[in-house]
Phi, psi and omega in degrees: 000173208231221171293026167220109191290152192300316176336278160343300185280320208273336178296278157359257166330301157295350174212051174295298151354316196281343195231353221216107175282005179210151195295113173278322187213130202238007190217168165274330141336311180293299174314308197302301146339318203281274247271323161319290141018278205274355176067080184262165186217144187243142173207143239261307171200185191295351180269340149299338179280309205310310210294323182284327170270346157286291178324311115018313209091340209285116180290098183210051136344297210267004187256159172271151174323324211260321172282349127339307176285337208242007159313090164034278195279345179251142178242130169254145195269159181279055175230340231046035166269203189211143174235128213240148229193079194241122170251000000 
């Protein structure tokens, strides 16, 4: 596997849905490829997504940690990371 842990593709995959209106991936393969694709970025806890979307450019001054979380584009893995996911 390549910077995405089976947590990450198998989270990925079954919830895929949340940011995505048509199925992209039927594999953990298919995921891993999507998310290489999209330049997915894993982050360690919610002050790396703030830190990565600033970095980004992306403006979210006005958001609370907790709207952050619930963003489309962040998944939180059951592990507690985030897996943040921009197409």
């Amino acid at each position: 596997m390549g910077q995405y842990d089976e947590v990450c593709l198998e989270y990925f995959l079954a919830n895929q849905s949340q940011l995505l209106d048509e199925t992209v991936a039927r594999n953990l393969e298919e995921a891993e490829e999507f998310l290489e694709d999209c330049m997915a970025v894993v982050c360690k806890n919610i002050k790396e997504v703030r830190a990565y979307f600033q970095d980004e450019g992306v403006d979210i001054a006005q958001m609370s940690n907790e709207e952050l979380e619930d963003a489309s584009e962040v998944f939180s893995l059951p592990d507690g990371r985030f897996l943040v996911v921009e197409v």
